[in-house]
N, C-alpha and C positions, 0 to 999 in steps of 0.2 A: 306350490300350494295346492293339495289334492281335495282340499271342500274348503272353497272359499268363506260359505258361511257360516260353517267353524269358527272358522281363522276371523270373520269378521264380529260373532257375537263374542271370542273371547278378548279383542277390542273394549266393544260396545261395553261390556259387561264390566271391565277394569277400570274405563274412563266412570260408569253408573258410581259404582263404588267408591271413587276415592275424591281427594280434593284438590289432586293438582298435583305441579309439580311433579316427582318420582313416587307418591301414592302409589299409584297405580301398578308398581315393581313388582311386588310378591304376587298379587294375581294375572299378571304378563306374561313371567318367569314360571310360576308352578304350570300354567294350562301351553302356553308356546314349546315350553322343554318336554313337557309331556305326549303333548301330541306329536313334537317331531316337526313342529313348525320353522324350532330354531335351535340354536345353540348358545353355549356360552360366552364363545368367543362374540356373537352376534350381538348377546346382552351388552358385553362389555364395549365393542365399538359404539352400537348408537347410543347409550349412556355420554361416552367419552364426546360423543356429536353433540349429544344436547348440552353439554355444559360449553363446548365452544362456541358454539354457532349464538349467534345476538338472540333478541327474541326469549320469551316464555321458555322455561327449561322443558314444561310438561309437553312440550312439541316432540322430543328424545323419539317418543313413540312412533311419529312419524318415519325417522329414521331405521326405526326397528322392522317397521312393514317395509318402508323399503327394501332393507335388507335380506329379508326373509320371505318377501315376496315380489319385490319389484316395484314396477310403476303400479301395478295393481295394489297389491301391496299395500304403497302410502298412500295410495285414494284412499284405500278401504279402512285405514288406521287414523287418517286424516278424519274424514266423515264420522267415523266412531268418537272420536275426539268431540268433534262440533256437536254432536246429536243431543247429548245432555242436556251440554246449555238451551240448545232452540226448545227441547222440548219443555224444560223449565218458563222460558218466556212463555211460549203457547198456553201452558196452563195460569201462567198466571194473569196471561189476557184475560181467559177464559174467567178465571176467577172474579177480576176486576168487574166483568159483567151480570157480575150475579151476587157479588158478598153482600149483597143489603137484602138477597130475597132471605127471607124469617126460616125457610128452612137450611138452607147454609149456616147462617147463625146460628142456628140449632144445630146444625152438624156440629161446626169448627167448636162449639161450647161445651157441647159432648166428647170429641176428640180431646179437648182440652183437660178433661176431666178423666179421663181414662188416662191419658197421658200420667199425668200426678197422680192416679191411683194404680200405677204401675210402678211409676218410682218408687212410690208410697210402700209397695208388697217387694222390691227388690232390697230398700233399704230397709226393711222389716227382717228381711233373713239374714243379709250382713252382718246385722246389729246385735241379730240374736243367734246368729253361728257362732259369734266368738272371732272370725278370723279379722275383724277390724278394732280389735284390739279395743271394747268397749268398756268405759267406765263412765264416774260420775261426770267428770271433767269432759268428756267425750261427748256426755249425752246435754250437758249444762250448753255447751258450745249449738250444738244442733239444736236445741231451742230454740237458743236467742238468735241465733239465724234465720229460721223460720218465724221468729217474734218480729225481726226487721224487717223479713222480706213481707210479711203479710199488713206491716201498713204502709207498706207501698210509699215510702218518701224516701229508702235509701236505694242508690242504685243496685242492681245485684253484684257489679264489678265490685264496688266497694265491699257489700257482705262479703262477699268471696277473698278479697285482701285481709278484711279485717281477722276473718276467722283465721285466717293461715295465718297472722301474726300472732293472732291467741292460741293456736296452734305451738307454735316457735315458743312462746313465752312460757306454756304450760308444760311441755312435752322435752323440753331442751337437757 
């Protein structure tokens, strides 16, 4: 391993991004192979590790540092692994000590808002590219979804069923 802290953000960075398990593959694989950290054959063993060994499969990674760099290695892929999550807890300590102050609320309210008015301008272009295959039937449906969701008495799980069955039923 000739820059350990390389080798340890493009870790860091795979564990950040993904959700577990083999997530974390394609950006392992593209920056590990690249830089010459590892190989294929290396993919392929600690893969073959993580699906036998007991335990969380997304541990695989561990294997892979070791492999490719040793006992250094799987500390450094180990620690990478762990970091997310703690650093999740921490903030949301953090958080826990302050979401009642009126400008948090005012943050998270405004984030909130921006949020949905992002989806709001992505599904605007979709809708009006043409590439999602937009009609009356289409647009009928996305209504009454956002008519359910906004008095807030159905779950979203269920909109989300429902509509794919009206999906199924109109489109079949």
């Amino acid at each position: 391993m000739s820059d350990p802290l390389l080798y340890f953000w493009f870790f860091v960075k795979a564990s950040l991004f993904s959700s577990g398990g083999t997530g974390n593959l394609p950006s392992l694989h593209a920056d590990l192979i690249t830089a010459g950290f590892a190989t294929e054959s290396q993919f392929a063993e600690s893969l073959t590790i993580g699906q036998l060994a007991p335990g969380p499969n997304g541990l695989w990674s561990v294997s892979l540092g070791y492999l490719t760099g040793g006992w250094g290695g799987a500390a450094l892929a180990l620690i990478a692994a762990l970091l997310p999550p703690f650093l999740i807890l921490a903030v949301e300590r953090l958080y826990r000590r302050i979401e009642s102050h009126p400008a948090v609320e005012g943050f998270v309210r405004g984030l909130s808002l921006a949020i949905v008015g992002v989806f709001v301008v992505i599904l605007g272009r979709l809708l009006l590219s043409g590439a999602g295959g937009m009609d009356y039937r289409s647009l009928l449906l996305v209504l009454l979804a956002i008519g359910l969701a906004s008095i807030r008495r159905v779950p979203i799980f269920a909109i989300i069923a429902l509509a794919g069955g009206a999906g199924i039923l109109l489109y079949r």
